[in-house]
C-alpha positions as a LaTeX table, in Angstrom:
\begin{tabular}{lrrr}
\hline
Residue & $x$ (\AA) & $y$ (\AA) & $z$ (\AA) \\
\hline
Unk1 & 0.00 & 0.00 & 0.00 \\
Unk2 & 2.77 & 1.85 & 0.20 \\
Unk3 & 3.17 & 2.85 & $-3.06$ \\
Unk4 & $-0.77$ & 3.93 & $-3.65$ \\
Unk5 & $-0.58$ & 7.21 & $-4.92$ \\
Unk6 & $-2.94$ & 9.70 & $-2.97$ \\
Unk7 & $-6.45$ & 10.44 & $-4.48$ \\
Unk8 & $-6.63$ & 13.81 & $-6.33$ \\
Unk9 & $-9.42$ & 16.03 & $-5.00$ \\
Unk10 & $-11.77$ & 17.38 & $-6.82$ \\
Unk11 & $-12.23$ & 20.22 & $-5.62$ \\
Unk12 & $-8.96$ & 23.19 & $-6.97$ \\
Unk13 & $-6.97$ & 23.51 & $-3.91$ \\
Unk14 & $-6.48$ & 27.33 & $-4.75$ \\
Unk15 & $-6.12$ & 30.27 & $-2.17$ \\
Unk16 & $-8.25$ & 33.96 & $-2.79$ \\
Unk17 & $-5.89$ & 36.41 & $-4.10$ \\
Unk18 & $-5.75$ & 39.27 & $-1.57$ \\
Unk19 & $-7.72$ & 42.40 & $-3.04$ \\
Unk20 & $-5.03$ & 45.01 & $-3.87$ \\
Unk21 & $-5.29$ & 48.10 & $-2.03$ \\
Unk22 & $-6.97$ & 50.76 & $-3.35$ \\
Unk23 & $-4.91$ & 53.62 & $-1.54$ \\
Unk24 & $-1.75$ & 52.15 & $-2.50$ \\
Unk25 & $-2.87$ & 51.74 & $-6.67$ \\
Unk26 & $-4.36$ & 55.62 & $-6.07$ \\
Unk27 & $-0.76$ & 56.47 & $-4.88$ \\
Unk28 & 0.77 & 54.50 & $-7.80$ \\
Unk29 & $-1.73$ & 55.91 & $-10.41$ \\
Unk30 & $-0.70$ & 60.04 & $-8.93$ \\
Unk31 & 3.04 & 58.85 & $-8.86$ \\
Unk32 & 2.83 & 58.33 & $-12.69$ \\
Unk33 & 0.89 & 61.16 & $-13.66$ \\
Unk34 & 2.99 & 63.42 & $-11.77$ \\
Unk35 & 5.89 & 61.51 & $-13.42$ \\
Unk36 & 4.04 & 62.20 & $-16.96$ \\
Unk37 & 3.66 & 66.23 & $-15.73$ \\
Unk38 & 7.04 & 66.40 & $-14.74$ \\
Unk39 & 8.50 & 64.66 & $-18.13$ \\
Unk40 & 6.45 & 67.12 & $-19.86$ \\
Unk41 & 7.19 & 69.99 & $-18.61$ \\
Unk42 & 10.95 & 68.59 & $-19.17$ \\
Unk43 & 10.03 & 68.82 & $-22.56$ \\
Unk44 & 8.26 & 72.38 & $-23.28$ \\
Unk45 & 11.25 & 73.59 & $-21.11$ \\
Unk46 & 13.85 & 71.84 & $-23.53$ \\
Unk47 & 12.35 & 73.05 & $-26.26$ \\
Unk48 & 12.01 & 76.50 & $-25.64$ \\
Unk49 & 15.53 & 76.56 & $-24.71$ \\
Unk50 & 16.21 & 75.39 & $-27.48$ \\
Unk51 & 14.35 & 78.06 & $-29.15$ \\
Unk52 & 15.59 & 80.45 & $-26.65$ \\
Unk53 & 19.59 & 79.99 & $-28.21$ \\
Unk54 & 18.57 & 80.45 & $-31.53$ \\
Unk55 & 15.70 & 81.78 & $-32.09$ \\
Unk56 & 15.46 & 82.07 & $-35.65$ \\
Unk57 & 16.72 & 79.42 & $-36.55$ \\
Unk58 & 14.45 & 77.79 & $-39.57$ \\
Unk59 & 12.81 & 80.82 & $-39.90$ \\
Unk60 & 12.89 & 81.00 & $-44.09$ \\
Unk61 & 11.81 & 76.99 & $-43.41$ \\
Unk62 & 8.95 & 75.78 & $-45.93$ \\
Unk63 & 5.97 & 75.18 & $-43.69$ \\
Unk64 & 3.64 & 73.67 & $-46.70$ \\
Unk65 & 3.84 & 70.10 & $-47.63$ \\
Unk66 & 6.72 & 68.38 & $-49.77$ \\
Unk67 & 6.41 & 68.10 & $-53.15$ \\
Unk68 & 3.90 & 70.50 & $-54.28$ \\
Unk69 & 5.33 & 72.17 & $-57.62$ \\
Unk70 & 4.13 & 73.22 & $-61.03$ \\
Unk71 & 4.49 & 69.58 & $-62.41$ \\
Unk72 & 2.73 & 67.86 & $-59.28$ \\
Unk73 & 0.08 & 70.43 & $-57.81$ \\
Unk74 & $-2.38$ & 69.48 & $-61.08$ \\
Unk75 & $-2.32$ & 65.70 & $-60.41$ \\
Unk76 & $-4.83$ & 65.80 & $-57.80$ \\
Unk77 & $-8.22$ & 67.12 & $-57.80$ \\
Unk78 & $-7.84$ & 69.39 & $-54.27$ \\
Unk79 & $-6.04$ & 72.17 & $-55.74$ \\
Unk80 & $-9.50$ & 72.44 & $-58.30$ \\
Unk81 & $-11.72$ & 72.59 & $-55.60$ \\
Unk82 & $-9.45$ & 75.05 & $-53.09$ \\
Unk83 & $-9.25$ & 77.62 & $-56.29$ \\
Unk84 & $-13.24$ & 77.37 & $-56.82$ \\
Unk85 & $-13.46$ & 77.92 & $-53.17$ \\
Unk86 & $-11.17$ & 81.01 & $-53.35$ \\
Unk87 & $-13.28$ & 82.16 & $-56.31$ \\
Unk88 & $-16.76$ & 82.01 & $-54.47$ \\
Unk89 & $-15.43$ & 83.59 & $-51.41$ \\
Unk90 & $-13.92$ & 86.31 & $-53.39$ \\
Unk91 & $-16.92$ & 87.02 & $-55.41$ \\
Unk92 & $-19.13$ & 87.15 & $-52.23$ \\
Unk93 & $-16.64$ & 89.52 & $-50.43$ \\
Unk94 & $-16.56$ & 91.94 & $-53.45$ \\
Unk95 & $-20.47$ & 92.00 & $-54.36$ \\
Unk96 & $-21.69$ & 92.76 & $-50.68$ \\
Unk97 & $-18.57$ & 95.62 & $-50.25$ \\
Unk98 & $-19.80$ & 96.64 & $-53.50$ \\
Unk99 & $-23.43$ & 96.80 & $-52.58$ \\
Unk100 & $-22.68$ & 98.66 & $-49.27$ \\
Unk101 & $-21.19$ & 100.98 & $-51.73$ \\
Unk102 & $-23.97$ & 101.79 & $-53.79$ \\
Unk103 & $-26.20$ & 101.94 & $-51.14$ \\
Unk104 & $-24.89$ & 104.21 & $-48.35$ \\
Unk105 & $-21.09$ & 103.00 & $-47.51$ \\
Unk106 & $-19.68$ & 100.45 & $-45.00$ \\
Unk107 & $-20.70$ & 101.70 & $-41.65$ \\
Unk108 & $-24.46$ & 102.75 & $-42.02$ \\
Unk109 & $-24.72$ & 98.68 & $-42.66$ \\
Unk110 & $-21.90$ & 97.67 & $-40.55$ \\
Unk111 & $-24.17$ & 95.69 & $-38.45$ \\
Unk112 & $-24.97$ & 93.59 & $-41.46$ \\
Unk113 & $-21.81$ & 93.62 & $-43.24$ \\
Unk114 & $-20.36$ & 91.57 & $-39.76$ \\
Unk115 & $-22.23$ & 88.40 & $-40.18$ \\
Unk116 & $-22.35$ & 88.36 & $-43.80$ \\
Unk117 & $-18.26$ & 88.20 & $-43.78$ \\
Unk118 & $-18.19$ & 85.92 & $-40.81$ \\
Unk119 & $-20.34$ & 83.23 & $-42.96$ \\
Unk120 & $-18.32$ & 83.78 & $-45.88$ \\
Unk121 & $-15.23$ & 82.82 & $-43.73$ \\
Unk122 & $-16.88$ & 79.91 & $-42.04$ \\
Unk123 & $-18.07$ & 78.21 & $-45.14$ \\
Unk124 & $-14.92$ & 78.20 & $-47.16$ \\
Unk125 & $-11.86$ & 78.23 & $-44.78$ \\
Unk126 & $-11.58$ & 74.15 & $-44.53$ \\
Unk127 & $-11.88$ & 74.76 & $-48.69$ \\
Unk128 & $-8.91$ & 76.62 & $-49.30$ \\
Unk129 & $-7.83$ & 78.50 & $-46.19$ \\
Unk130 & $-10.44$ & 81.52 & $-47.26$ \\
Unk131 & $-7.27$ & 83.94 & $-48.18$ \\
Unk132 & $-9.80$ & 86.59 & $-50.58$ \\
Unk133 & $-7.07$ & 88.92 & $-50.44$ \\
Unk134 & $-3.75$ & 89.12 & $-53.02$ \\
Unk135 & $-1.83$ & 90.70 & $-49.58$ \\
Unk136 & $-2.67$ & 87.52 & $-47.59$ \\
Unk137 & $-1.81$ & 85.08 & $-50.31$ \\
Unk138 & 1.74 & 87.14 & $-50.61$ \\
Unk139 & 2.39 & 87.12 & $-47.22$ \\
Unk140 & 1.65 & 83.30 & $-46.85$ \\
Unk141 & 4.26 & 82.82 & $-49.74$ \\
Unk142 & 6.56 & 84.75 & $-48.27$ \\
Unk143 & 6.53 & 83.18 & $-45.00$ \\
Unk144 & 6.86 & 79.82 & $-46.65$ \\
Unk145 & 3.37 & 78.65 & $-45.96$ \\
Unk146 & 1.97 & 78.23 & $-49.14$ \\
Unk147 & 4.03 & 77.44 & $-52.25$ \\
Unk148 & 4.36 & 79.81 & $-55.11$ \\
Unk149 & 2.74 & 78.31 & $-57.63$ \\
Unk150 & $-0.20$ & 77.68 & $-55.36$ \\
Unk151 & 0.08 & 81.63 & $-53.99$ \\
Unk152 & 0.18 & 82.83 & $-58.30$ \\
Unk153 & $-3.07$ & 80.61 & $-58.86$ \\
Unk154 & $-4.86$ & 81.80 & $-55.85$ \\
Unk155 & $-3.86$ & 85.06 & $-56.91$ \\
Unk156 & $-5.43$ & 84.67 & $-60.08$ \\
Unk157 & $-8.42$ & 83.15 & $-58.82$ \\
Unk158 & $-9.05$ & 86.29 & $-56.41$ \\
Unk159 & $-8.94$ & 88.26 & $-59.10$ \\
Unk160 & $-11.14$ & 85.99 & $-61.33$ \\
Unk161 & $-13.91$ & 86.27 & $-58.04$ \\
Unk162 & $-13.74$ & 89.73 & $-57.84$ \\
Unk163 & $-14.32$ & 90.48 & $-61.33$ \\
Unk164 & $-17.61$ & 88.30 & $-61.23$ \\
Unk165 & $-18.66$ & 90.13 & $-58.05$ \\
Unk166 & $-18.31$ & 93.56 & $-59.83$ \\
Unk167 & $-20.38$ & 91.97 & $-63.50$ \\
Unk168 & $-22.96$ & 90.52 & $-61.09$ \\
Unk169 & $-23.65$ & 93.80 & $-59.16$ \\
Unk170 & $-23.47$ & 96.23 & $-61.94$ \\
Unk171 & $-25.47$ & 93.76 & $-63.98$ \\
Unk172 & $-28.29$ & 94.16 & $-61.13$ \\
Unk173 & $-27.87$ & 97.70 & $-61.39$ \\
Unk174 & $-27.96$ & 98.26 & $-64.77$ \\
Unk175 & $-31.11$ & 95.99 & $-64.97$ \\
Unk176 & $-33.50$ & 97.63 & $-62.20$ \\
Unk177 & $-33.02$ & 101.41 & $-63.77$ \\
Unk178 & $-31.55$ & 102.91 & $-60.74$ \\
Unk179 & $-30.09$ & 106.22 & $-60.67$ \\
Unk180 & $-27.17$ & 104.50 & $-57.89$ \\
Unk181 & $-23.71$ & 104.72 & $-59.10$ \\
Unk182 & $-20.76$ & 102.06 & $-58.78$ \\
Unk183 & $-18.50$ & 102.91 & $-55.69$ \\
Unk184 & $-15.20$ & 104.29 & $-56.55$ \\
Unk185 & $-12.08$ & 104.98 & $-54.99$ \\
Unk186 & $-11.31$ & 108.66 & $-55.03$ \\
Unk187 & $-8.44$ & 109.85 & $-57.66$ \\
Unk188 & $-4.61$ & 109.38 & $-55.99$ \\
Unk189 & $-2.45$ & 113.16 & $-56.69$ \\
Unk190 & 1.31 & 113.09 & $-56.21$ \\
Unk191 & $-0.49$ & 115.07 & $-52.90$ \\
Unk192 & $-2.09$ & 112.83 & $-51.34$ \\
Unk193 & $-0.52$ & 109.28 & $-52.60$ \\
Unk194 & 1.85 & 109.31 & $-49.25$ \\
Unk195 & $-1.54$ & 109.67 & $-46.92$ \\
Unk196 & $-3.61$ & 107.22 & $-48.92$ \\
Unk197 & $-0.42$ & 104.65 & $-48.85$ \\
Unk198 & 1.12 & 105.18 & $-44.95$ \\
Unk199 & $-3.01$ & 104.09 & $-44.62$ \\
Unk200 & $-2.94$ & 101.16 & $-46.52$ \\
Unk201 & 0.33 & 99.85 & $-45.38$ \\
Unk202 & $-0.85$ & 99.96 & $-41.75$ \\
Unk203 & $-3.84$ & 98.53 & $-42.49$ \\
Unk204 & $-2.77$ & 95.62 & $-44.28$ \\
Unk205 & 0.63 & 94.89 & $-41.53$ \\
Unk206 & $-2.56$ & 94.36 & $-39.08$ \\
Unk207 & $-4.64$ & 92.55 & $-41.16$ \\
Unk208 & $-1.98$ & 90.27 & $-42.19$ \\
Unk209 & $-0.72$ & 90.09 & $-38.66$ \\
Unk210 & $-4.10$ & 88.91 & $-37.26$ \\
Unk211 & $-4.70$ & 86.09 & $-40.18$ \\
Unk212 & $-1.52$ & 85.00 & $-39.22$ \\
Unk213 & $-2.12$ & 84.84 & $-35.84$ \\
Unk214 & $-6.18$ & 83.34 & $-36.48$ \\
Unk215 & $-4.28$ & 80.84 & $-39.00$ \\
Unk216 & $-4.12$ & 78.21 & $-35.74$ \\
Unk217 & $-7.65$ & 78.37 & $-34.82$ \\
Unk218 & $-9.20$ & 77.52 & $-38.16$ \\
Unk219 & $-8.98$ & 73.89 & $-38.11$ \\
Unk220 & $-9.93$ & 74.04 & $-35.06$ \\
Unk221 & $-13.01$ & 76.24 & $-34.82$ \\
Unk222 & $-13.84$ & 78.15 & $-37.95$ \\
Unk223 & $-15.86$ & 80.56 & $-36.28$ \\
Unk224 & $-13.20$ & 81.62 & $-34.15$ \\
Unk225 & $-11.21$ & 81.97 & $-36.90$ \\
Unk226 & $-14.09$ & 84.67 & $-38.92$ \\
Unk227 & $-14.79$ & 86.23 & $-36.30$ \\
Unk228 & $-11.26$ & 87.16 & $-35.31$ \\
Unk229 & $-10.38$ & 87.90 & $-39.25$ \\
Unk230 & $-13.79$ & 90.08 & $-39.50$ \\
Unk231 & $-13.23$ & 91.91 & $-36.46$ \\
Unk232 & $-10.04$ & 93.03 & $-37.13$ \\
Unk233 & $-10.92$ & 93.85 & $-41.09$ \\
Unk234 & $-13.65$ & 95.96 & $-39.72$ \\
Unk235 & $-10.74$ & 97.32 & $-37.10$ \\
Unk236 & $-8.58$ & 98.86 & $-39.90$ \\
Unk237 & $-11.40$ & 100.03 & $-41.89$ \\
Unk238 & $-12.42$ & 102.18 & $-39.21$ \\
Unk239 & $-8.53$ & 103.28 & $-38.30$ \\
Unk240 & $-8.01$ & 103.62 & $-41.95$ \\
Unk241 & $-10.96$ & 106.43 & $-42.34$ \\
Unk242 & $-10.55$ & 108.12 & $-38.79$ \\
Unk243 & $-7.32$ & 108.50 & $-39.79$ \\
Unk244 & $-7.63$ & 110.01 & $-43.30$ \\
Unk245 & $-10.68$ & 112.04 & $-42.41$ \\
Unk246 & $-9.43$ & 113.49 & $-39.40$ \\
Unk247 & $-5.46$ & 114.30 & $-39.74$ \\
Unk248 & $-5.48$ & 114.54 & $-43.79$ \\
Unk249 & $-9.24$ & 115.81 & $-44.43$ \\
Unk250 & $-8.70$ & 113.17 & $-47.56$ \\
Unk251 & $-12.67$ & 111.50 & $-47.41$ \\
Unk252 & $-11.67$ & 107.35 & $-49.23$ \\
Unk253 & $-13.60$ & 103.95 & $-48.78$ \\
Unk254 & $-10.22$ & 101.75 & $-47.75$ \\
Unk255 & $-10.83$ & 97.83 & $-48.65$ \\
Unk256 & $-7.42$ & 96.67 & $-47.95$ \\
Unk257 & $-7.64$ & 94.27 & $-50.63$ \\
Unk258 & $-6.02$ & 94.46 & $-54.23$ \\
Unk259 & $-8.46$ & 93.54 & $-55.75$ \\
Unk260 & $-11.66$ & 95.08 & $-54.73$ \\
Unk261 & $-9.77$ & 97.52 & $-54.85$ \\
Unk262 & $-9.46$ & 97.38 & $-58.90$ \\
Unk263 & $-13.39$ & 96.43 & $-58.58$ \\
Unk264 & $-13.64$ & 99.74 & $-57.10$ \\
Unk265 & $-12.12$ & 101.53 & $-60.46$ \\
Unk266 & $-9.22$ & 102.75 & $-58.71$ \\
Unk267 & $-7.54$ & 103.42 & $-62.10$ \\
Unk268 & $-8.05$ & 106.40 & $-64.07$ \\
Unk269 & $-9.69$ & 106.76 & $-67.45$ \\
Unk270 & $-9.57$ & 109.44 & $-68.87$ \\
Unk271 & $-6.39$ & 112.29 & $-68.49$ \\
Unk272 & $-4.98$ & 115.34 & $-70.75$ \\
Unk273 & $-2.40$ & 112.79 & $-72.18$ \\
Unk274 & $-0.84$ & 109.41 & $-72.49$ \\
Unk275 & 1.83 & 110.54 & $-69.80$ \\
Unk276 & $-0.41$ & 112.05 & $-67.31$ \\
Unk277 & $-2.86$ & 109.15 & $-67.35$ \\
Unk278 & 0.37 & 106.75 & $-66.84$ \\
Unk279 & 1.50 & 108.90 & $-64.04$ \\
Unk280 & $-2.20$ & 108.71 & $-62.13$ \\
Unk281 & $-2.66$ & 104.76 & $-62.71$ \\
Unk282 & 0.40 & 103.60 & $-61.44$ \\
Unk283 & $-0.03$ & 106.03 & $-58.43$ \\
Unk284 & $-3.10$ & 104.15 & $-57.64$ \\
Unk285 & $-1.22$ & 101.08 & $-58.28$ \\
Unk286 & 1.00 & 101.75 & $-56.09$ \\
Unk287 & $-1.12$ & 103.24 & $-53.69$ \\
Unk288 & $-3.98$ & 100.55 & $-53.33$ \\
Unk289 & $-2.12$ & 97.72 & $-54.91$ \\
Unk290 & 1.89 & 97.48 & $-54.01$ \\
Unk291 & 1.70 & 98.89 & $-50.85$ \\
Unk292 & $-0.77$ & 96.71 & $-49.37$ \\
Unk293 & 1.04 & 93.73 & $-50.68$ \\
Unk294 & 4.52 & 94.66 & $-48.81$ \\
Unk295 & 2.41 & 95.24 & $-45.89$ \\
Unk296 & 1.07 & 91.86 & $-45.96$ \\
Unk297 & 4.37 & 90.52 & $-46.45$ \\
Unk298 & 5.36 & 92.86 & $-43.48$ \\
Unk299 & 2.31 & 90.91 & $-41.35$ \\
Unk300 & 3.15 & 87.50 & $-41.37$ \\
Unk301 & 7.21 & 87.96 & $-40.74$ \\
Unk302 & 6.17 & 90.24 & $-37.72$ \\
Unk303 & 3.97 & 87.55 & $-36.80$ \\
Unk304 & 6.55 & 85.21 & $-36.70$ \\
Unk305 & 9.55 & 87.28 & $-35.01$ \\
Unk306 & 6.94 & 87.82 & $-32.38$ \\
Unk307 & 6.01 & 84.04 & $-31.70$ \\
Unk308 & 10.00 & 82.61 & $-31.94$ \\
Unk309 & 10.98 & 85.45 & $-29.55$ \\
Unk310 & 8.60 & 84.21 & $-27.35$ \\
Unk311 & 9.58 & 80.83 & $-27.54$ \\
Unk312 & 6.55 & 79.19 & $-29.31$ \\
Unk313 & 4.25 & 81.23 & $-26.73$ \\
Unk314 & 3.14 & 81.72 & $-23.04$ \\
Unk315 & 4.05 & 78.71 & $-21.11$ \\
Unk316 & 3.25 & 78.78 & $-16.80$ \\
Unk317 & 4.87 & 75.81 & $-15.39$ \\
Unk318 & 2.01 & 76.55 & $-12.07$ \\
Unk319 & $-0.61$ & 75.86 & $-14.59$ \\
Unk320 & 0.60 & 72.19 & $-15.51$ \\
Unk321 & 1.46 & 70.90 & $-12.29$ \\
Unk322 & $-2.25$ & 72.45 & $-11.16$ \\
Unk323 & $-3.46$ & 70.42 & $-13.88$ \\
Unk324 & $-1.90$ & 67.40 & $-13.37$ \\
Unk325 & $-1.59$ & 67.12 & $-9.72$ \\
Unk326 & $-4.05$ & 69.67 & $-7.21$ \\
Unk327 & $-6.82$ & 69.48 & $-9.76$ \\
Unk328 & $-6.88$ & 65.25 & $-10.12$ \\
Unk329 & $-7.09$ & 64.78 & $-6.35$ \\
\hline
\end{tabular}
């Protein structure tokens, strides 16, 4: 009997795992998130010393994608349907400034002319990026954020959108009898070309300044994005006629954009002479055209000094650890 081998149980001769304790896995769980905080913050402080030692270095960097060139930008359907999208936003933008025109100016129907943009905006910006405005498109070229050949065909299609804006709205005018006139920009003198361009250069360094700054936020929330654009178009159109009424008694409708500008028959028609009516168009040219452009340009780089200086932004090391430690417990 000795070597009878002992009768296996049925029943699993197994012992209750002891139940963990919760205060210890809490402790373990805030351990690694203030392990996570802490690596973070490692991080963001790395980084902007990085930034701090050189701060502009990669500042010329292209910020669009690779690849995108005159031979390649064709072989996919997107660039089609950003360029129709620049078109329609541009021919909206130019046929209600146009209409304000005929029918009393910006401010008596600023009130309207606010949500009306801010739509516009909203609609198109996951489209194409809703530029509408030759000085935005420069400055995003400049700054390496849009390639050129992408920046010469948006350019093109502004000016395509604006056109149809100014057909449409004279067509409507033309039609219904009225005795309202076109809007037009008043005639630039070798006088007053320095007031009516120190104007539009400020105007357009903000504006450009601002999309550049809204650029972020329109992935993110397009109506953040229009209303911030909007707000601060409306901003300079306001600065830009305080500032021409008041110091230069010199009464102008400013667009800051090229081409409602031209919508706006900036150029002259009719002079003494071939030389005289050279001499006023490429004054306005310059004036309501060039100037705004190189302020544009002006915009975005200012933009971007600003945010390298400051390291990529406001960082508050309180505010992390508050969010990952105080705020969790």
């Amino acid at each position: 009997m000795a070597n009878q081998k002992p009768k296996k149980s049925g029943k699993k001769n197994s012992q209750p795992e002891p139940k963990k304790d919760l205060k210890e896995t809490k402790e373990v769980s805030e351990t690694k998130d203030t392990k996570t905080v802490k690596e973070t913050t490692e991080t963001k402080s790395a980084i902007v010393a990085s930034t701090n030692e050189n701060p502009m270095k990669g500042f010329f960097a292209r910020k669009y994608g690779e690849g995108e060139n005159i031979l390649t930008i064709f072989k996919t359907p997107k660039i089609w349907g950003a360029l129709l999208g620049e078109v329609l936003g541009t021919f909206l933008i130019t046929a209600i400034l146009l209409l304000v025109g005929v029918f009393g100016g910006m401010f008596q129907y600023a009130t309207l002319l606010a949500p009306a943009l801010i739509f516009v905006y909203i609609v198109i910006v996951k489209v194409s990026g809703a530029n509408f405005n030759p000085l935005i498109t420069a400055g995003m070229m400049a700054s390496r954020r849009m390639s050129a050949i992408r920046g010469v065909l948006y350019m093109l299609a502004q000016l395509l959108g604006a056109w149809l804006g100014l057909i449409v709205v004279n067509a409507f005018r033309l039609g219904s009898g009225t005795s309202a006139e076109m809007p037009i920009m008043n005639e630039v003198t070798g006088e007053t070309f320095w007031a009516v361009a120190l104007v539009e250069l400020i105007g357009a360094i903000i504006l450009a300044f601002c999309f550049a700054r809204a650029i972020r936020y329109s992935k993110r929330s397009a109506l953040t994005f229009a209303i911030a654009i909007v707000s601060c178009l409306i901003f300079v159109v306001v600065l830009g006629a305080t500032i021409s009424q008041g110091f230069f008694q010199y009464s102008t409708t400013f667009t800051f954009n090229p081409v409602v500008s031209l919508m706006y028959q900036i150029l002259p028609t009719a002079a003494d002479n071939f030389g005289e009516l050279a001499q006023m168009a490429g004054l306005a040219a310059a004036a309501y055209v060039i100037v705004p452009i190189v302020g544009g340009i002006i915009g975005f780089y200012l933009s971007d000094t600003m945010t390298r200086l400051a390291a990529g932004g406001y960082t508050c090391d309180y505010d992390t650890d508050c969010c990952g430690q105080v705020c969790k417990k």
